[in-house]
N, C-alpha and C positions, 0 to 999 in steps of 0.2 A: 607124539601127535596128541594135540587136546581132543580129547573122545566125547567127553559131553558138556553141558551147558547148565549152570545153576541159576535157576529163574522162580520167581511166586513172590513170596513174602519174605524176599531176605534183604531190605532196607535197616530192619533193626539188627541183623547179624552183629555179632562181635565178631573183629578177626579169624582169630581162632578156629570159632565154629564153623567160621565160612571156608578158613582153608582145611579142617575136617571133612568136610561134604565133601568141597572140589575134588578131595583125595578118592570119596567114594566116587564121584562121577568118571574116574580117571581108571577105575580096575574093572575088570575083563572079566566075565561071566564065563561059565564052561558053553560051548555050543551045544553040549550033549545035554546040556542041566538045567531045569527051570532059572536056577538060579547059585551064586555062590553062600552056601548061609553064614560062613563069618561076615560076608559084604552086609547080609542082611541085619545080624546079628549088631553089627555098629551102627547100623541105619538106624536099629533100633534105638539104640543107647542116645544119640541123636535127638529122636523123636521124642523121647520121655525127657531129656534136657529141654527142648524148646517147648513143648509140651503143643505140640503140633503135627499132623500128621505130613507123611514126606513116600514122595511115589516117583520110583526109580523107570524109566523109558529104557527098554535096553531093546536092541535090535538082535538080529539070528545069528551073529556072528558074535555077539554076548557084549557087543562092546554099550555101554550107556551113553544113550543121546542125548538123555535130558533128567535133570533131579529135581522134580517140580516139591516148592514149597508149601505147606499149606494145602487146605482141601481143593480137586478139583471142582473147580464153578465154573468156568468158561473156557470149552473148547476151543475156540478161537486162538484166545490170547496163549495157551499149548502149543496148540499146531501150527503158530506164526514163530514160537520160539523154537520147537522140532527142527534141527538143520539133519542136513542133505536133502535128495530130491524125494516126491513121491512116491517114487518105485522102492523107495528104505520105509515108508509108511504104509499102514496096514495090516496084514495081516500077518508079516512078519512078524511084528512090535511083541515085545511083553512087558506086561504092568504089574511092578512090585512094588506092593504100597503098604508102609507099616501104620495101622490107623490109629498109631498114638494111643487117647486114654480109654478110645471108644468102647464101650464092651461088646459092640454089635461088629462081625467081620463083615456083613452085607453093607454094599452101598448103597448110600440113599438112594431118593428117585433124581434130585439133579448129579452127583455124582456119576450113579448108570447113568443118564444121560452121555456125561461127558467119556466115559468108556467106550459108548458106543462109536462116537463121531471117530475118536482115535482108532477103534477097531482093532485092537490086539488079538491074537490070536490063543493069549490065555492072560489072567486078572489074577496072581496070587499076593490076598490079602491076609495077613498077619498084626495080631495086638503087639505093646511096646516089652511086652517082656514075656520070659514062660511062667507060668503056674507052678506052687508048691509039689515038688514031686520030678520037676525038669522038663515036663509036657510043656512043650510051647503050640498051641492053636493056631490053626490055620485052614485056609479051604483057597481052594483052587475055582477056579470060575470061567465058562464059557459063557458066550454072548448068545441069548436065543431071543434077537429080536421079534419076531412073531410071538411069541407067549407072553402072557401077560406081566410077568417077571421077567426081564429083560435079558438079566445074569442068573444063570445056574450056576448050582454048586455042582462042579464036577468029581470034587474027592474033597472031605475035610479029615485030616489027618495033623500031625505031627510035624511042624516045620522043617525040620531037618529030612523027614522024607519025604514031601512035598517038595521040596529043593532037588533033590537026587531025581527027580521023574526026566524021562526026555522029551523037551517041549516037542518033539515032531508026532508024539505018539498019541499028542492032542487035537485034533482035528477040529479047525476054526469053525464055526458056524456056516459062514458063507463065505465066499473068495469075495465080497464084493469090497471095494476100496470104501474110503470116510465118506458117508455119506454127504456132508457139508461141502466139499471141493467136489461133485457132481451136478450135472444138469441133464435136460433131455440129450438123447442123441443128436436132435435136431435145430437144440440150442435154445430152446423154450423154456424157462423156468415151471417148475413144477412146483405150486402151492397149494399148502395147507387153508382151508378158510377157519375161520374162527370166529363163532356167532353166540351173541348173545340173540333166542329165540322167548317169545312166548308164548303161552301157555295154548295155542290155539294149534293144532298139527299142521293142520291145512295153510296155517297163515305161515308157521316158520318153514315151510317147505316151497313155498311162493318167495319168502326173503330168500332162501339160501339156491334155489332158482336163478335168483336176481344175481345174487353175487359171484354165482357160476357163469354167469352170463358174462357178466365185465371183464371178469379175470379173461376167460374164453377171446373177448372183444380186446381186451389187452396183450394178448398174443402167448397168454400163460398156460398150462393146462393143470385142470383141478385135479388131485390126486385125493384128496380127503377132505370129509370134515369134521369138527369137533364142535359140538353147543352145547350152551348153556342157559338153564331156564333158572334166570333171578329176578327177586321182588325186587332185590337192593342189590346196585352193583357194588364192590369194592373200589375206591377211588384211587389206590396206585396204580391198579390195573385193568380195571371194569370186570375181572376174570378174576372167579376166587384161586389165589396160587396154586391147589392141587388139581385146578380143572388147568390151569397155564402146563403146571409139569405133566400133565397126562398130553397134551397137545404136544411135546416139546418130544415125548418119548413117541407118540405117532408119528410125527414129524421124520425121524429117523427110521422107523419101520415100513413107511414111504417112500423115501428119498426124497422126500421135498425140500428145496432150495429157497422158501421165500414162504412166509406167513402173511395171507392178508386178512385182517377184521372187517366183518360188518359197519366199526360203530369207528366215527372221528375220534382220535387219539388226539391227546396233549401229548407236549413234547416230555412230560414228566413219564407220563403215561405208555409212552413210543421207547422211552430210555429204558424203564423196570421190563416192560413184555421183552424185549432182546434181551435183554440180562438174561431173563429166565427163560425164555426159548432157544437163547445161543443161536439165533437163527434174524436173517434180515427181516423185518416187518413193515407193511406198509397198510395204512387205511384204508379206508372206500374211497376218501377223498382226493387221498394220492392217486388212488387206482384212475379213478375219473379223469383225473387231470392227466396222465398218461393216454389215456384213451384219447383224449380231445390233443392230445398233442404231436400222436399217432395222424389223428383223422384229417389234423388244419393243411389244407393244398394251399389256400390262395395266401399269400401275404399280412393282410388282415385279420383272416382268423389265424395265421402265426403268431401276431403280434398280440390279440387279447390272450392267447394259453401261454403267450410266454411272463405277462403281466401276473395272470390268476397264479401259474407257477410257482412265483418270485415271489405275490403276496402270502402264499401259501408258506412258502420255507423258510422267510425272512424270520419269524418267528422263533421257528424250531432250529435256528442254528446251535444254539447252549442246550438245546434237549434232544440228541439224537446221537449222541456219546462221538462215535468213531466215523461215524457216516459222515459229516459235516465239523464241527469242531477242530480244531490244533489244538489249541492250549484251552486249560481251565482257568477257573477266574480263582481267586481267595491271597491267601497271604503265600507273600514271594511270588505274584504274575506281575506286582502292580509295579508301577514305574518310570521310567520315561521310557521312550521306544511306546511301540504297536502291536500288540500281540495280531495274529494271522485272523483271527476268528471277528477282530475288531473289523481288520481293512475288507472281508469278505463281507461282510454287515454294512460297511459304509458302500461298496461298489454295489450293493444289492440295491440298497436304498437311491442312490443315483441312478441306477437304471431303473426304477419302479416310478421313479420320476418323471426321466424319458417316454417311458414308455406309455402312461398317462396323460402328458402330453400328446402324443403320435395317434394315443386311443381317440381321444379329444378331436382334433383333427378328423379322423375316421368319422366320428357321429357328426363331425359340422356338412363332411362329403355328402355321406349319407342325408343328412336332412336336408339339401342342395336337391338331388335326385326324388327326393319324395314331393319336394316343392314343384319341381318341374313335371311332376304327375297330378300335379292341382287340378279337379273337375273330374276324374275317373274315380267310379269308386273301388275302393280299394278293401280286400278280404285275406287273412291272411290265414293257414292250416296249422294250427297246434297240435299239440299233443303227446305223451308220452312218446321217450324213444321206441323206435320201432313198432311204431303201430300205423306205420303205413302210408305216412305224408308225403313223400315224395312219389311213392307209386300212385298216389291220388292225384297229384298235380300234373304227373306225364300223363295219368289217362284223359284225364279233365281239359288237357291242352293237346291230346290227340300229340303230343311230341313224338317227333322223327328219333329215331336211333342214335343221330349226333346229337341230337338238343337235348337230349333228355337228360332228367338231373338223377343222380345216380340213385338207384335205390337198391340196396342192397339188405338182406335177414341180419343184421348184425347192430347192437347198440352204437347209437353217434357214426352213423352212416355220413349223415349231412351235419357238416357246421354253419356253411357261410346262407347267409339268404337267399334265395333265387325268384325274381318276380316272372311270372311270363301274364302274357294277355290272352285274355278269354273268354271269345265271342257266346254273348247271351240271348240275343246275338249283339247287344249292344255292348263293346268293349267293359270289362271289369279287370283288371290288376290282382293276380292270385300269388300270393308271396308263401314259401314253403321257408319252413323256418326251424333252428334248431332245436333237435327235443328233449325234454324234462324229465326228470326223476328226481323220487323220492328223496329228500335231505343235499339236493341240491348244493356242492361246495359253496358258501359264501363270496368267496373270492372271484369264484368261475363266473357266479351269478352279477356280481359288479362289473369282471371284465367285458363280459359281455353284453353289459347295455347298450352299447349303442348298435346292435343287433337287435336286441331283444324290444329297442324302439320300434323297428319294423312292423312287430304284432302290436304296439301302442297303439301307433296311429293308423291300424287301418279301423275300417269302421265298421268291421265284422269279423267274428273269430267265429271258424269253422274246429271245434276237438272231436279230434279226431282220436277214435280208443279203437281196439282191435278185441272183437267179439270171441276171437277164439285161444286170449287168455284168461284164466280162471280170477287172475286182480286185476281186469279192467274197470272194477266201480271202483276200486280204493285209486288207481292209477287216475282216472278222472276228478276222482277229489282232490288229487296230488297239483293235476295239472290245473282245477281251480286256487286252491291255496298260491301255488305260484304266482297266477296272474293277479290276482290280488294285492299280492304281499308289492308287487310292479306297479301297483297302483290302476291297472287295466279299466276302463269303465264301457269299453265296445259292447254291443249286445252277443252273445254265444248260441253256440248252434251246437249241438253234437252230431257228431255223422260215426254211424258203428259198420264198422269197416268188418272184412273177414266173414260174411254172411253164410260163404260155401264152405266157410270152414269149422262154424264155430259150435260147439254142443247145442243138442235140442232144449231149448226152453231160456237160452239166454235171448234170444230176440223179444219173445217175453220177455223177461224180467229186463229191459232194456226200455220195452215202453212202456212198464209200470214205472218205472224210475223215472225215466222223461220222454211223456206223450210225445212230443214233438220231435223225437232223436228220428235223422233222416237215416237208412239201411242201405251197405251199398258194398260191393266186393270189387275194390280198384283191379287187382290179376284177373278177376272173371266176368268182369264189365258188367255188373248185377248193380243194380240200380241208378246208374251214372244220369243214364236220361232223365229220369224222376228228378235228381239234384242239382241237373241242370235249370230244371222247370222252376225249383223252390228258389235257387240263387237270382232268378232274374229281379225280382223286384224284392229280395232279402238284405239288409236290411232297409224297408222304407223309407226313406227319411231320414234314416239314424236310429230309427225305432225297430219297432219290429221284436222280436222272441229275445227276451234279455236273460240272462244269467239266472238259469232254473235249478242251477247242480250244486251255489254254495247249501244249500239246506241238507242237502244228501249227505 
């Protein structure tokens, strides 16, 4: 029976060499013994010919599952070549690795890494030959995830009696199976976030806030985080490499299944952080766009997140290695025939076409509907996600239980618009609309114009910020720069929401910022009547209190 499997770097193999290994792949370790050392002994001889290190998989029953070439870099491409099931994976395994010329027996920090994810139950590493005198060096190693050094040295002794030990008498770290093939109990991924912060405590603790928020609102739960305060980021990764390998070895000491970044990735950028984290990655931007794609009910905001989606990924098909790709491009892809990754690119690009049409349509509906509102005037509620517009709009329309539009504590509550009428007592058209954040996806932000015309053309913007978060003036500046960047020219109102709830002295610092900002608690019906009073003849004319907050 073939017992194990020769995989890594053996394209350049000669013959020979290769049916040499398979022969090691094919002999039987004692149960009782770390290891056989003649097996090791020619592993070596091996290793100092190709001048490469070479690390033996052998299971409890001593038989070798796998003869990996070459230095461990990515778990992954390992434990997809590892045959049999799970239940042979773990903390059964042991790892004998001759490290070739290296003079150091410790593994690096991606190496530990890739240890961990396999999870053996002992690591005995050895150099490619013994020392003047017969002493051949070696050290045996347990896995202490928790400690700062990931692998201990549990015994460094003399190869040959380091062989003779009985693996049972070595007691794994922890029973827990590879980290990377788990998830929650409850089937939620569990990520790592990863931020580039500045230098400000209060401020990077507000972003990483924010980003706990999304993941949370994406259905994730936050298990850690890892930042980094730089003047200048690194361009293959925005993350200098040893802050990437310190994330990649948390990563495993959590159990996190999924890395997300603060900052938009390139796909060059998406390609190196996986390499080096061995772990899935996803953006802010991604995250977003999952969010909003979670949230869309009606049809039409289906159709613009499946657009923003597709404008999103069409890009990064050639930069996201295994996630997206079939084949690579260079010499020997090219030819006649279609490589897979081609006709995925073209079907993308045809439905981004479709779908842009169908968007098209949607804003010609829409601006039908707004036409046939001619003569009312019309006010729509902005403002950062979650700060309160939809609970503003059912209180301001007194909305019944059925009618009410949902308002829920969770980012991208509401996507689609929702107009209701709202006696001043003279009819006025109050449009609740989806809400903003910081670095807003680009693609999100075009699929959604013909939404985002809703708050165009009315002819008052009521922003609305939420007093009892500590960045609602930078959130207001957010939700200015946006409407702007939209071309926006309505006159603006701020309305600071959250009054019963929010620290002493921001209502102050609210009307130092802007005299004019109306104070109101939509859950606790604090100031509703007052805002009814200011909206009756707001805006005048067309005039009226215009955009006091870009200065801020």
């Amino acid at each position: 029976m073939k017992q194990g499997v020769l995989a890594g770097r053996t394209a350049g193999l000669r013959p020979a060499q290769k049916r040499r290994l398979e022969r090691l792949c094919h002999r039987r370790h004692p149960d009782d013994q770390v290891a056989e050392l003649l097996c090791l002994q020619r592993l070596a001889s091996e290793s100092r010919e190709l001048e490469l290190p070479l690390t033996l998989v052998v299971d409890s029953r001593g038989l070798c599952r796998l003869l990996w070439v070459g230095p461990l870099e990515q778990s992954g491409r390992l434990l997809e070549r590892l045959p049999g099931t799970e239940r042979r994976q773990g903390t059964d395994l042991r790892l004998l690795t001759c490290c070739g010329r290296s003079k150091h027996l410790q593994p690096d920090r991606q190496e530990g890494i890739v240890g961990l994810d396999l999870a053996p139950r002992l690591w005995l590493r050895f150099g490619d030959q013994a020392k003047a005198g017969g002493h051949w060096p070696a050290e045996l190693l347990v896995a202490q995830p928790d400690a700062p050094e990931p692998w201990q040295v549990e015994a460094s002794a003399d190869l040959a009696q380091l062989c003779s030990q009985d693996p049972l008498s070595i007691a794994p770290a922890s029973p827990s199976e590879p980290s990377t093939s788990t998830a929650d109990p409850g089937g939620q991924e569990r990520v790592l976030l990863l931020a580039l912060t500045p230098g400000d405590r209060g401020a990077a603790q507000r972003l990483i806030a924010e980003l706990e928020g999304l993941v949370s609102s994406a259905g994730g739960v936050p298990v850690g985080v890892v930042e980094q305060r730089r003047s200048q980021v690194a361009p293959q990764t925005l993350w200098g490499e040893g802050k990437v390998l310190e994330a990649a070895l948390e990563a495993r000491r959590l159990r996190a299944t999924l890395v997300v970044t603060d900052r938009e990735l390139t796909p060059v950028q998406a390609r190196n952080l996986e390499r080096l984290l061995d772990l899935p990655v996803s953006d802010r931007s991604e995250l977003i766009l999952d969010i909003f794609a979670q949230r869309a009910a009606s049809a039409a905001g289906r159709l613009q997140v499946e657009l923003a989606q597709l404008r999103y990924r069409l890009p990064r098909l050639t930069g996201r290695g295994r996630s997206l790709s079939r084949q690579g491009g260079g010499i020997g892809t090219r030819g006649p025939g279609e490589t897979q990754l081609e006709k995925d690119r073209r079907a993308i690009a045809r439905r981004i076409e479709r779908l842009q049409r169908e968007v098209g349509q949607l804003g010609e509906h829409r601006a039908r509907l707004r036409q046939g509102r001619q003569g009312l005037r019309r006010l729509a509620l902005v403002g950062y996600t979650n700060a309160g517009k939809s609970s503003l709009l059912n209180a301001l329309t007194r909305a019944s239980e059925r009618d009410a539009v949902l308002a829920e504590n969770k980012l991208f509550a509401t996507l689609d618009p929702t107009t209701r009428r709202l006696e001043l007592p003279e009819p006025v058209l109050l449009t609740d609309t989806v809400g903003f954040i910081r670095n807003l996806p680009p693609p999100l932000l075009e699929a959604f114009r013909s939404t985002l015309e809703e708050t165009l053309e009315a002819d008052g913007l009521l922003i609305v910020v939420d007093l009892a978060d500590p960045a609602w003036p930078e959130q207001w500046r957010t939700v200015n720069t946006i409407l702007d960047s939209l071309g926006a020219t309505a006159p603006r109102r701020l309305v600071a929401n959250q009054i019963d709830r929010c620290p002493a002295g921001e209502v102050e610092r609210a009307r130092v910022l802007e005299p004019a900002a109306l104070f109101i608690s939509a859950t606790a019906d604090l100031g509703l009547q007052h805002l009814r009073q200011e909206l009756r003849h707001w805006p005048a004319d067309g005039g009226g209190i215009t955009n006091t907050a870009s200065g801020h």
